[in-house]
N, C-alpha and C positions, 0 to 999 in steps of 0.2 A: 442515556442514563437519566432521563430526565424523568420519570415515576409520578409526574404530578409537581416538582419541586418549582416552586417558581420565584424564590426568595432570590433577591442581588445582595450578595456577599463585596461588602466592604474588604479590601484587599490593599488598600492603601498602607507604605508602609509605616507610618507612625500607629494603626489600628493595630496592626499584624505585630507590632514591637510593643506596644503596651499591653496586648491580650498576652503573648508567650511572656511578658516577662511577671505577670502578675500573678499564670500557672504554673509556673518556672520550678517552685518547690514539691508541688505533688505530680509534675509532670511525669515520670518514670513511673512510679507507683499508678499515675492513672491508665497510663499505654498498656501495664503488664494488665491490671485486673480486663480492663475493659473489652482486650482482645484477648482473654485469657490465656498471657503467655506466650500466646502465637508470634506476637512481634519478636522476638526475641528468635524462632523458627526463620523468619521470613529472612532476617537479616545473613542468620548462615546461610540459607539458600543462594543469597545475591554474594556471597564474600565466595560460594563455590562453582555457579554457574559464570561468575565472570572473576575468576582467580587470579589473585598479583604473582607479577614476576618478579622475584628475588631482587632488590639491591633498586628498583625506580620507586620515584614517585607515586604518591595518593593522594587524591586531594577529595574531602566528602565535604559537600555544601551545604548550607540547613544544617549544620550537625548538631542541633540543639542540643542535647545534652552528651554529645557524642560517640553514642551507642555505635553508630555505623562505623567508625571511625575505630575505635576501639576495635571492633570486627575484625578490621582490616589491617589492622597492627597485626593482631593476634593470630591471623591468618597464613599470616606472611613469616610468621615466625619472629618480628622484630629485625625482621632485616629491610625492609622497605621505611623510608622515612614516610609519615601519613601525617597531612596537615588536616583540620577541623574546621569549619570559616563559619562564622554566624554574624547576623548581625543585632542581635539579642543578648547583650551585656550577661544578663541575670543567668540565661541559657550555660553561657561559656563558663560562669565562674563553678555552673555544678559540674558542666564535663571535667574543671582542670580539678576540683575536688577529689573525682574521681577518679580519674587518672592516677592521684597521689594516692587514694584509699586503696585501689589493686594495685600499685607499687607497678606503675607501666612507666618506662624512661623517659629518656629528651625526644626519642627519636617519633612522638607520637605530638603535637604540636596543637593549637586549636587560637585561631585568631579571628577578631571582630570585624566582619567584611562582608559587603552587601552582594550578594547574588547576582545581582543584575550589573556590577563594575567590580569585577573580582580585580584584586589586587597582586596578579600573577601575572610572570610572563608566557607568552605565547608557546604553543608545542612543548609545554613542560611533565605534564604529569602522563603516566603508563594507562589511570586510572579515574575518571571524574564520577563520583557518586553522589546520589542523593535519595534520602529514605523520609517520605511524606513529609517532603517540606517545598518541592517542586510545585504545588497547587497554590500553596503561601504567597510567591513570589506575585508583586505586582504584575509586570508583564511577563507572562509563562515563555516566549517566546526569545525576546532577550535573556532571557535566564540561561534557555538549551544555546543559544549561538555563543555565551559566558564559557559555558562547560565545553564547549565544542574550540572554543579558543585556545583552551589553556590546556585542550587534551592533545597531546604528541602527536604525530599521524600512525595511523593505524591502531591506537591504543582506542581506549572500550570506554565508553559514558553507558552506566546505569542507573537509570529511575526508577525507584520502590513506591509504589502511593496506592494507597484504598483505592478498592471497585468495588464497581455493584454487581453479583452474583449472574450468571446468567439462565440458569437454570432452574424451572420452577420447579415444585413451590418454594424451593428453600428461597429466591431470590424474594417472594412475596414474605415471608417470614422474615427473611437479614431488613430488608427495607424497613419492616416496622418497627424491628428493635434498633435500627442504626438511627432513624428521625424520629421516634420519638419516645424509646428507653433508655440510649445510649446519654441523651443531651439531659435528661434527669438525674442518673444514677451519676456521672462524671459534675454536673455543678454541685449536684449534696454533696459528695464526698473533697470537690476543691472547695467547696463552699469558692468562687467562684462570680464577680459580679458583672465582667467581661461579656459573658455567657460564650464561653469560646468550645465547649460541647454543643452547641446550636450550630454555630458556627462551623464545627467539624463536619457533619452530613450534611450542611447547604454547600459546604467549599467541594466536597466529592462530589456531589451530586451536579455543581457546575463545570466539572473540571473536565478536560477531554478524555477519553480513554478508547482503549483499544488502537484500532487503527487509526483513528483521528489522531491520537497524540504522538503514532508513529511517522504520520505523516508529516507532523512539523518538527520529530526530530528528523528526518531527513532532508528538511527546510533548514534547519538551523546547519547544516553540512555534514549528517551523521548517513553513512550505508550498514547496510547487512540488518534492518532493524528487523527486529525479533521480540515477541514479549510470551511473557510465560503466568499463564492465570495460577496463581497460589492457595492453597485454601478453599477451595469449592469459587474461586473468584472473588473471595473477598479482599486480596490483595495482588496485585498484578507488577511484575520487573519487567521493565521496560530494556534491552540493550542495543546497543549505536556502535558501531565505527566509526572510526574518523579518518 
């Protein structure tokens, strides 16, 4: 996926915690315009290709505003408890607004916890997800063995994250608008002084995908991996066994 990009993306997490928490308010609104809407497709996708079982555990990681997370309540009908974990103070307080503004219960959770030392015990959850906030993580690699920890055996880790198109020309077209339309139109509209729209096409563009990213989740202890390109490949679900 490299297209020329040759920028090293700062991933550190005090960078990654003060850039999300200072787009934190137009976050939502920028994901819907920018992907138009699609994000919002992508996430039912991943809530139906890897489906909860009635009555276990969810646990979505990165749940920045927690859209995913929400999904997977909703999904479930309310019968599965779904916990949220960020470690983005500002992130959490618009999910649990949220939460309250579609009147979603107890049984839907979201707590402040870092990816890479989840605060979970081992074999607990049916379900471990996460929707483009897996590239964020300082070490990508501890992040999956995090998820692979805390996921039950035989239960399912799914990873949602931007790709790069494979297919020309559209791939030649997505390229030009994701590095250098996308990081324009999203800082004028957060007004934005992070530049965490820059930031977004150099973190996908370093980030593993395809088979490379499946190969470490089957490094981090995940089988059966599988991924499924979305959208002409502009977004790709990653899923694991455990």
């Amino acid at each position: 996926m490299g297209d020329g990009m040759t920028v090293v993306v700062d991933k550190s997490d005090r960078r990654v915690r003060q850039m999300f928490g200072e787009i934190a308010p137009n976050y939502d609104r920028m994901n819907h315009l920018l992907s138009m809407q699609t994000d919002r497709y992508w996430r039912w996708r991943a809530t139906r290709i890897v489906p909860p079982r009635p009555g276990e555990p969810i646990l979505d990681i990165c749940t920045g505003t927690g859209d995913l997370a929400i999904a997977y309540y909703r999904a479930a009908g309310g019968t599965c408890p779904v916990v949220g974990s960020d470690f983005c103070p500002e992130m959490l307080e618009l999910a649990r607004r949220k939460q309250v503004f579609r009147r979603i219960g107890d049984g839907l959770r979201f707590v402040e916890a870092d990816a890479q030392q989840l605060p979970f015990p081992d074999n607990h959850f049916q379900i471990v997800s996460v929707a483009f906030g897996l590239r964020n993580v300082a070490d990508t690699d501890r992040g999956l063995r995090e998820m692979t920890r805390v996921c039950r055996p035989e239960g399912r880790i799914a990873v949602l994250e931007f790709s790069m198109p494979r297919w020309q020309p559209f791939r030649w077209v997505y390229g030009l608008y994701f590095r250098h339309c996308l990081p324009r139109i999203g800082q004028w509209l957060a007004r934005n002084n992070a530049s965490a729209y820059e930031y977004l096409p150099a973190s996908v563009g370093e980030f593993p995908a395809g088979e490379e990213l499946a190969q470490r989740m089957r490094a981090a202890g995940m089988s059966q991996v599988r991924y499924y390109p979305l959208t002409l490949g502009v977004a790709t679900l990653y899923v694991g066994t455990k």
